[in-house]
C-alpha positions in Angstrom: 48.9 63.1 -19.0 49.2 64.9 -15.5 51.7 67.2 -15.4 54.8 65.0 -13.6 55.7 68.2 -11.2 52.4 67.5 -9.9 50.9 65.3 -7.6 47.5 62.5 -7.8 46.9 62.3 -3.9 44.8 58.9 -3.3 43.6 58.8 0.3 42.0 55.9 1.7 41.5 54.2 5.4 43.1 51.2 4.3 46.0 50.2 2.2 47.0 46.4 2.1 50.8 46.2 1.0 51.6 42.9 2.1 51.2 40.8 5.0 54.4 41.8 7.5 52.1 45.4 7.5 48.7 44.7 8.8 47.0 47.8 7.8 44.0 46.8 5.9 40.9 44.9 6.6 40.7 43.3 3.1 39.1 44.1 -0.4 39.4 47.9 -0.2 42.9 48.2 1.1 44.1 45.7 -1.2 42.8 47.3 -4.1 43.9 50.6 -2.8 47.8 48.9 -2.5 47.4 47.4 -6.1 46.5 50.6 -7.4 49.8 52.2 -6.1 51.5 49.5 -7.3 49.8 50.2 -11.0 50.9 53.8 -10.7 54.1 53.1 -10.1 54.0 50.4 -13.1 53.1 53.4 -14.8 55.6 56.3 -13.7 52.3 58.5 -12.4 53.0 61.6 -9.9 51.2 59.6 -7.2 50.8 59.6 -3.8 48.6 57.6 -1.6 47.9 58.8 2.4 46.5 56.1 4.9 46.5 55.4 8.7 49.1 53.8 10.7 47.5 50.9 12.7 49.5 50.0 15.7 47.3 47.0 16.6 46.9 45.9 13.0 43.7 44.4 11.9 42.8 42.1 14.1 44.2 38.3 14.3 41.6 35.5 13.5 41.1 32.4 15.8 38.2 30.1 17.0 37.3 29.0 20.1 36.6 25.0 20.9 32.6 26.1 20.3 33.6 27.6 16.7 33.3 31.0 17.3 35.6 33.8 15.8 37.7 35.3 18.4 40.1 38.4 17.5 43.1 39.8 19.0 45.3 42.6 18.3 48.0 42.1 15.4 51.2 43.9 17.2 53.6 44.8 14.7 56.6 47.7 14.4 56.6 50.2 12.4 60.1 51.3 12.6 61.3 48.0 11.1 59.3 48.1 8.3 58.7 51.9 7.4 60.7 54.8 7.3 59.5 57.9 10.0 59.9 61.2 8.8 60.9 64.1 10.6 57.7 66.8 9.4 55.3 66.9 12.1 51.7 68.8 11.0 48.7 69.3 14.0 45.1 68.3 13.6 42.2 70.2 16.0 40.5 67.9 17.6 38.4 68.9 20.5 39.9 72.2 20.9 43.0 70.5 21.5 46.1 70.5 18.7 46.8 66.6 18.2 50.2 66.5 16.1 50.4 63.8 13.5 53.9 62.3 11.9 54.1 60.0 8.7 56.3 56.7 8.4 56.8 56.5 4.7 57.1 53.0 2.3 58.4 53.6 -1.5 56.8 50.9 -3.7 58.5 50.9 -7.0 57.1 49.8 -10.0 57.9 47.4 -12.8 59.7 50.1 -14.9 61.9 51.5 -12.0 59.3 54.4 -10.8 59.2 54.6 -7.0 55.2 55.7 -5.6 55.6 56.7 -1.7 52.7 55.7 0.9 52.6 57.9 4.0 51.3 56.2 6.9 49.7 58.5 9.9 50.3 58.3 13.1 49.1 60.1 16.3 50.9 57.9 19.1 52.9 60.6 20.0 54.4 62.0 23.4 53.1 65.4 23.1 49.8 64.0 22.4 47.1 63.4 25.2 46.3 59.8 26.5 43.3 59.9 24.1 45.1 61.3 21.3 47.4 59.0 20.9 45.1 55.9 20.4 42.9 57.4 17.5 45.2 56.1 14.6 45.8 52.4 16.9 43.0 50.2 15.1 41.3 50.5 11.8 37.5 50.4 12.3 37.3 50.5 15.9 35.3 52.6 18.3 32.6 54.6 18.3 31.1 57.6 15.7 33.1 60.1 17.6 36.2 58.2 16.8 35.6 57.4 13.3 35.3 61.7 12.7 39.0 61.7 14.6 40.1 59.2 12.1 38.5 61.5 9.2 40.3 64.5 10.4 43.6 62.8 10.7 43.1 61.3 7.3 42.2 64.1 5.4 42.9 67.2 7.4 46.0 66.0 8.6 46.4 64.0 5.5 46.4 67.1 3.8 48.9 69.0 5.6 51.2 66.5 5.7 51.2 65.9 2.1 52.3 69.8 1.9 55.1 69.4 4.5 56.7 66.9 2.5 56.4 69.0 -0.5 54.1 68.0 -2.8 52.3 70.1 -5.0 48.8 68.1 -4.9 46.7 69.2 -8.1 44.2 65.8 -7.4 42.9 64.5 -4.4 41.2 60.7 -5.5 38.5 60.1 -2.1 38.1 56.8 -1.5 34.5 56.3 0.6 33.6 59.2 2.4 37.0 58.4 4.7 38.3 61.2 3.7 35.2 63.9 3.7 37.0 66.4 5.8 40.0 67.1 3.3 37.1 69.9 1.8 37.1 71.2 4.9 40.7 71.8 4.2 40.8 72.5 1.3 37.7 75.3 1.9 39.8 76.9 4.5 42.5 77.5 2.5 40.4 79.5 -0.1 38.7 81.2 2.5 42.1 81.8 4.1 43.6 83.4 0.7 40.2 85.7 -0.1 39.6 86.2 3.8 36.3 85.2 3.5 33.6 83.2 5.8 31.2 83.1 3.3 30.9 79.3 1.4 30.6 81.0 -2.4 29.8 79.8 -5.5 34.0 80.3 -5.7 34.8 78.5 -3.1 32.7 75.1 -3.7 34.8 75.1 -7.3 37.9 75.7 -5.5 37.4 72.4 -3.9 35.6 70.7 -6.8 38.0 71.1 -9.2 40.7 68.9 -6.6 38.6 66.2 -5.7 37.8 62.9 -7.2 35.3 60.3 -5.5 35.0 56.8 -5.2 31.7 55.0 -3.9 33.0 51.5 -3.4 30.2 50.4 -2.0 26.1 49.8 -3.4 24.9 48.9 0.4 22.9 51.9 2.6 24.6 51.2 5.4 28.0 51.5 3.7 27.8 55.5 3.4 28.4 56.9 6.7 26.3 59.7 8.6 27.6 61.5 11.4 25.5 64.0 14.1 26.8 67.5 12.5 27.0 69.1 16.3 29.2 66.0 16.6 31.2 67.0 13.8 31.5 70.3 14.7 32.4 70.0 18.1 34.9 67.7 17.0 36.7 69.6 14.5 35.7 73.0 15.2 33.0 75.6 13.2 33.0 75.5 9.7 31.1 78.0 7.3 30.8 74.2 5.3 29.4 73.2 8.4 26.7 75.1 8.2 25.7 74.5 4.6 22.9 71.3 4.7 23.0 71.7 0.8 26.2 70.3 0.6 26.2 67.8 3.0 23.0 66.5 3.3 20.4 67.3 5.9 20.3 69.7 8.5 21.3 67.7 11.4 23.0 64.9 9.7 26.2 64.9 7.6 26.3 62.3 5.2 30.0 61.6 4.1 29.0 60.6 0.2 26.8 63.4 -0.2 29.6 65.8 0.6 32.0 64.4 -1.5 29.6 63.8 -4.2 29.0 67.6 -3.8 32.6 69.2 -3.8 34.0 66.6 -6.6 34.3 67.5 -10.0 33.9 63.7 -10.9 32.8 60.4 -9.2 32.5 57.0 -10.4 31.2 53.6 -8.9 33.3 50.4 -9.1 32.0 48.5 -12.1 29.2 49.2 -14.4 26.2 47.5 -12.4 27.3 49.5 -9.0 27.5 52.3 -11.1 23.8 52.2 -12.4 22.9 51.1 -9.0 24.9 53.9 -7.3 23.0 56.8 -9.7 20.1 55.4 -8.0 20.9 56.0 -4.2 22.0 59.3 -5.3 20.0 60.5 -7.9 20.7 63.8 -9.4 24.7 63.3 -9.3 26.7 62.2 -12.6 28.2 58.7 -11.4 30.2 57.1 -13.7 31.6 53.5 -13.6 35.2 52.6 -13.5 35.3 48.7 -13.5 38.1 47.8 -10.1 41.5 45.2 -11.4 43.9 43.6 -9.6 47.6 44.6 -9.9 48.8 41.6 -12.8 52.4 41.1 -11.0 51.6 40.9 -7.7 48.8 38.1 -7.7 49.6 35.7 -10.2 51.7 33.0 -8.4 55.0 32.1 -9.4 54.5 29.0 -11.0 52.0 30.8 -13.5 54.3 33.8 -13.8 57.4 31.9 -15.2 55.3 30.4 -17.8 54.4 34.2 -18.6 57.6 35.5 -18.4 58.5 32.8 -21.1 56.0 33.2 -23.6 55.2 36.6 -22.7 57.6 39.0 -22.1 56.4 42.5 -20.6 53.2 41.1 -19.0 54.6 43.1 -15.6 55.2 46.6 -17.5 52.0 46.3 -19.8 49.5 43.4 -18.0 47.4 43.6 -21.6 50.2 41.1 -23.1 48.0 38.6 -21.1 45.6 38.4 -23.9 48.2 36.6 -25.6 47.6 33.7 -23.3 46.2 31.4 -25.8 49.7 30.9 -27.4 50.9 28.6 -23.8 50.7 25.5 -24.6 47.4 23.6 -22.5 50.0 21.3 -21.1 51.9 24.5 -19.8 49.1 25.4 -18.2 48.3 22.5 -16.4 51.4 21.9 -15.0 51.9 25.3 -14.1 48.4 25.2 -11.9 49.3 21.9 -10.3 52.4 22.8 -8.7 50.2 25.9 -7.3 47.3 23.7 -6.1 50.0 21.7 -4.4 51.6 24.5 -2.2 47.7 25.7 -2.0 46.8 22.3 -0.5 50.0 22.3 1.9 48.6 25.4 3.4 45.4 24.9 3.8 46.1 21.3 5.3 49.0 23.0 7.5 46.6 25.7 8.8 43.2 24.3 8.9 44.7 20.7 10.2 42.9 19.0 7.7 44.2 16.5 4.9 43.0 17.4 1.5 44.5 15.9 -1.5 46.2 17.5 -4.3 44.3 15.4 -6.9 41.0 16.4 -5.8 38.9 18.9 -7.3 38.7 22.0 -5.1 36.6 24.5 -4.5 37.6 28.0 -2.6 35.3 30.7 -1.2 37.5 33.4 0.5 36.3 36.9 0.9 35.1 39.0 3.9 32.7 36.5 5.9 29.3 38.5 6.0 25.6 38.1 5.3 25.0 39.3 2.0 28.0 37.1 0.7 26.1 34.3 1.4 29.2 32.0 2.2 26.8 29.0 3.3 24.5 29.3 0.3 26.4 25.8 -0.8 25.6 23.6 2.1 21.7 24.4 0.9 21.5 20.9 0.2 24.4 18.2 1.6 23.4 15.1 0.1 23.1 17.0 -3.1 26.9 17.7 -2.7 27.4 14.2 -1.7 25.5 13.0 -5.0 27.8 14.8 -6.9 31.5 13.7 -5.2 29.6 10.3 -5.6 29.6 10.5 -9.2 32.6 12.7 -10.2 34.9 12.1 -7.4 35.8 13.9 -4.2 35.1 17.5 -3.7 37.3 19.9 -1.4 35.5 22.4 -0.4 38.1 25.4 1.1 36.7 28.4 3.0 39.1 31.4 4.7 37.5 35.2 5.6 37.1 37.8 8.5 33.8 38.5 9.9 34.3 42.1 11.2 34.3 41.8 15.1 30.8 43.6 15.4 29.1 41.7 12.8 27.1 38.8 14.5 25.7 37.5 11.7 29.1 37.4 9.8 30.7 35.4 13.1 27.4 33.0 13.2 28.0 31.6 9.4 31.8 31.0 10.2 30.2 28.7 12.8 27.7 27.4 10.8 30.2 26.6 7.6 32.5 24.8 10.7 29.7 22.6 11.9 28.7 21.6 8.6 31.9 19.6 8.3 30.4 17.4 10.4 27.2 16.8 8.5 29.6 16.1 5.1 30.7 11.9 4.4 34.2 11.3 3.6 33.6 12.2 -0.1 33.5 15.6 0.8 36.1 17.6 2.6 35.9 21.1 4.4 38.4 23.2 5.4 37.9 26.9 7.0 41.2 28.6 6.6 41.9 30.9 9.9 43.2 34.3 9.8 42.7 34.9 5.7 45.1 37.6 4.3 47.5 38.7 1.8 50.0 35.9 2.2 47.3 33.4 2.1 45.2 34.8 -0.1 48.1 34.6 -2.9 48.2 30.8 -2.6 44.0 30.2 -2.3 43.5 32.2 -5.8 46.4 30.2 -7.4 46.0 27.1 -6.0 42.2 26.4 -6.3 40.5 24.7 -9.5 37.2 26.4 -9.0 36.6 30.3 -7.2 33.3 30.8 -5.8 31.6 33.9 -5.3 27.3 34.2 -4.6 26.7 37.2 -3.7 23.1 38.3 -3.3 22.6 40.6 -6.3 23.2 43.8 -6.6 25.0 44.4 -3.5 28.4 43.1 -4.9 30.1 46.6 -6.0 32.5 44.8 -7.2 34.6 41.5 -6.0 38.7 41.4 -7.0 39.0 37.9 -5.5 37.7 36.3 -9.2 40.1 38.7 -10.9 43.1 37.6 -8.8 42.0 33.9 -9.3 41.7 34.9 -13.5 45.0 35.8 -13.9 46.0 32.3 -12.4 43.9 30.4 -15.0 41.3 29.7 -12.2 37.9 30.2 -13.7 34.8 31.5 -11.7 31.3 30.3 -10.7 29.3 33.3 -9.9 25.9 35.1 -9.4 26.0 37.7 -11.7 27.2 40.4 -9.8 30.2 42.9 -9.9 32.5 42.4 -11.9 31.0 38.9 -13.0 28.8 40.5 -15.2 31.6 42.1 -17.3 34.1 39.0 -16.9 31.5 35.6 -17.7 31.6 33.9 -20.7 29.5 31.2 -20.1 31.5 28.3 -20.7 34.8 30.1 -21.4 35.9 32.0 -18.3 33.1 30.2 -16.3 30.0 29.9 -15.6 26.8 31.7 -13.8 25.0 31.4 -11.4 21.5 32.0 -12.3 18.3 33.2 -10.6 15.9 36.3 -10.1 13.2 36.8 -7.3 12.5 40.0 -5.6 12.2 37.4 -2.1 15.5 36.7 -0.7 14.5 33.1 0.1 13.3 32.3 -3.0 16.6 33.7 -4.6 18.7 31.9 -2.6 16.7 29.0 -3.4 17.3 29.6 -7.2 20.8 30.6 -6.7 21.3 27.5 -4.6 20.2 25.2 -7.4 21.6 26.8 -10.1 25.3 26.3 -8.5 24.2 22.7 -8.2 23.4 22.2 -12.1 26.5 24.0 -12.6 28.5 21.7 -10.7 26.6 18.5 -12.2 26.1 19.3 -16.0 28.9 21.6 -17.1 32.0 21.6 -14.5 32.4 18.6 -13.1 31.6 16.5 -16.1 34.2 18.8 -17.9 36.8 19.0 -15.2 36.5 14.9 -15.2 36.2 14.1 -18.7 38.3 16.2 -20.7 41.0 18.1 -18.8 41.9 19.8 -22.3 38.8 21.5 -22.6 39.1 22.7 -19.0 42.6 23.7 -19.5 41.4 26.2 -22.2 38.9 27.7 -19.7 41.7 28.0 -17.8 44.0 29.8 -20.4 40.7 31.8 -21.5 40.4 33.1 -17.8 43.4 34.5 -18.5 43.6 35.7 -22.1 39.6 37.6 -21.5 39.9 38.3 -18.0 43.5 38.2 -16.7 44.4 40.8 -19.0 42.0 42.9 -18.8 40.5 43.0 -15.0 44.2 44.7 -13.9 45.0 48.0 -12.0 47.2 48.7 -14.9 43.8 49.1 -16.6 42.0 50.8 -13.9 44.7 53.6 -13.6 44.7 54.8 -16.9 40.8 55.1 -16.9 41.4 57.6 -13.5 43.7 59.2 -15.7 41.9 59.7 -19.0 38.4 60.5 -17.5 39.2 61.6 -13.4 42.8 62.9 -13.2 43.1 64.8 -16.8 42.9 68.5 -16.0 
């Protein structure tokens, strides 16, 4: 194990605690939370460094024609967060911007505490356009998202030392945090007063640093103008080294860190393979993403756990243990959830589902390649089905990130097709989706969708989360899914391959169909014990092992170890 005396540093751009601190945007802060939450479980010397977002992420609403509309998320920080008094300076521009931390201890199942240090740049002696660069997370232009870099890891670093923490790993989430090597080179260069980027130097950093790629999509690895990074942050002798950092007028932010780490890893084994492709040459392994056990199973769930097994929150693996609840347990146990579920989504959405229903729930980031709207392929067809099983609820909640178009237009379309369904079916779009109400949706539900258009799923958490709740999955296989489906026993696939994105949706569309009519719905009808044992399956296979518990002791054994 690390030596205790010694600190993991985890930085990242988002970090989703709960939902009083709107600092995340969704599936890579809240892993990035539950994975402090895991080291705590698991008394690590941990650390994790993010942003401080004054205006939050932003608030979700729709306007009478169905469109998204966001607004800021005002919140204060010195109600929920504790400043500190160390103050560390960034360059930026030739100018020194100073950066403070607010700090939140999250303590663990067994007692160990895990602080998060929040940055923040609104300061007095700052300039006007200083103070703003830590106000929003993923807003502005290029120039600002290299300001947030250097805050996060140049300042990030610094601070980190100011509060006295002897860093032996830094764990780079994304290329976020590219310019901690700059950093980190200057201080080797500092020691050996040296200019020259040696062979030395580049091991310096490499034996720190850690990288994650969460992310198999091109336009997911950022690229900055290097005269724009320099005359942002200043000259660099690693500025000047193309080798490292990709090309000579562009800097790409995963070919740097993929450079000056001494190990990387994608976020499940598919996005591994496929992340060895966009960057050939570089060892990636694969380090399959959980979900912290504790936090997202819902309370009704959890007390059954607690009674049949005790220790699921200090080791999550008692889960597999599941099969002992009785199926009767289980049921009951989901019900009450899919009751406070319903209440929300009827309170929110101003619809009126029905507990007795059988509901299905998409919620995730609202964006193309998610294909939210590949179910409303074919309304009668849906209508068929309610016709002959019973009514189907169909619940939908997710962002679209304000400059994604295309994400804003299928929240519109999945509105309007409520008006194209018959009283058989139901659809509700949840507003404003986040960790409050994404606590109740994975609980509550009977079915979790995810179609994804394969392989640009890196890895999906939302199925996990649902899992653990005894809420089984209907997936293209994707992610995660195609670790976590056993056809039948934690749920089911959604089937189809075609090198033509309309003829794959197509096949994807009808396979979810077939699902629905020959295997779920006839199951979920007919014989609610064999659906209860999916249920309990979903969480003896999946539940217990998809956790951040998990995850965090694979960083330690094959990343952290020195």
């Amino acid at each position: 194990m690390p030596n205790p005396n010694r600190t993991i540093a985890y930085l990242s751009l988002e970090i989703g605690l709960d939902a009083a601190l709107p600092t995340y945007s969704g599936g890579l802060g809240v892993l990035a939370g539950d994975t402090v939450r895991a080291a705590a479980d698991l008394g690590l010397p941990f650390a994790a460094v993010t942003l401080l977002y004054r205006e939050g992420y932003f608030t979700q609403s729709f306007d009478e024609h169905g469109m998204q509309v966001e607004s800021p998320t005002p919140w204060d920080p010195d109600a929920l967060l504790e400043e500190l008094p160390h103050r560390v300076y960034v360059p930026i521009e030739g100018r020194m911007v100073y950066v403070r931390a607010y700090r939140r201890m999250v303590e663990g199942a067994t007692g160990h505490r895990v602080p998060v240090y929040f940055l923040d740049t609104d300061l007095p002696e700052n300039a006007e356009q200083d103070r703003s660069i830590t106000h929003a997370l993923y807003a502005g232009d290029t120039d600002h998202r290299i300001k947030q870099a250097a805050v996060l890891g140049i300042a990030g670093r610094r601070m980190l030392r100011a509060v006295t923490h002897d860093c032996v790993v830094f764990h780079l989430n994304e290329g976020h945090g590219f310019l901690l090597t700059l950093e980190l080179m200057s201080e080797y260069l500092s020691r050996y007063e040296t200019f020259e980027v040696t062979p030395g130097a580049v091991e310096y950093v490499k034996r720190q640093c850690v990288f994650t790629t969460h992310t198999p999509v091109e336009a997911g690895h950022d690229r900055f103008d290097i005269g724009r990074v320099r005359a942002i942050v200043g000259e660099h002798p690693l500025l000047h080294r193309p080798d490292l950092y990709g090309s000579k007028n562009t800097l790409n932010t995963t070919v740097l860190a993929l450079n000056l780490s001494r190990y990387a890893n994608g976020v499940a084994l598919k996005h591994g393979e496929v992340s060895r492709l966009m960057f050939p040459g570089h060892p990636i392994d694969a380090i399959t993403n959980g979900v912290h056990a504790a936090t997202w199973t819902g309370p009704h769930m959890a007390a059954l756990f607690d009674r049949y097994l005790p220790g699921w929150r200090i080791r999550s693996s008692e889960l597999r243990n599941a099969e002992r609840i009785p199926l009767d347990e289980v049921r009951a146990a989901h019900g009450a959830a899919k009751h406070n579920f319903v209440m929300l989504v009827n309170r929110t959405a101003g619809t009126s589902l029905e507990p007795d229903a059988f509901t299905i729930c998409f919620a995730r980031r609202a964006t193309a390649y998610k294909r939210p709207e590949l179910l409303f392929t074919d309304p009668p067809r849906l209508d068929t089905l309610a016709e002959k099983y019973g009514p189907i609820q169909l619940v939908f909640a997710g962002k679209a990130h304000p400059h994604d178009g295309r994400g804003k237009e299928i929240l519109k379309l999945i509105r309007d097709s409520a008006k194209k369904l018959n009283g058989r079916v139901h659809l509700a779009l949840v507003p404003n989706y986040d960790i409050a109400s994404a606590s109740l949706c994975v609980a509550g539900a009977d079915l979790w969708l995810n179609n994804p258009t394969p392989p640009m799923e890196a890895s999906g958490t939302s199925g996990m989360k649902a899992a653990l709740n005894g809420v089984p999955s209907l997936s293209t296989l994707d992610g995660w899914w195609i670790e976590g489906c056993v056809e039948g026993v934690t749920g089911w696939a959604i089937e189809g391959n075609d090198a033509d994105p309309g003829r794959l949706a197509a096949m994807h569309a009808n396979s979810m169909y077939t699902q629905l009519e020959h295997a779920i719905l006839p199951l979920y009808r007919d014989d609610p014990d064999g659906w209860a044992r999916v249920m309990r399956s979903s969480i003896a296979l999946n539940g217990s092992y998809f956790s951040t518990q998990r995850m965090v002791r694979d960083y330690v054994l094959r990343a952290y170890l020195y």
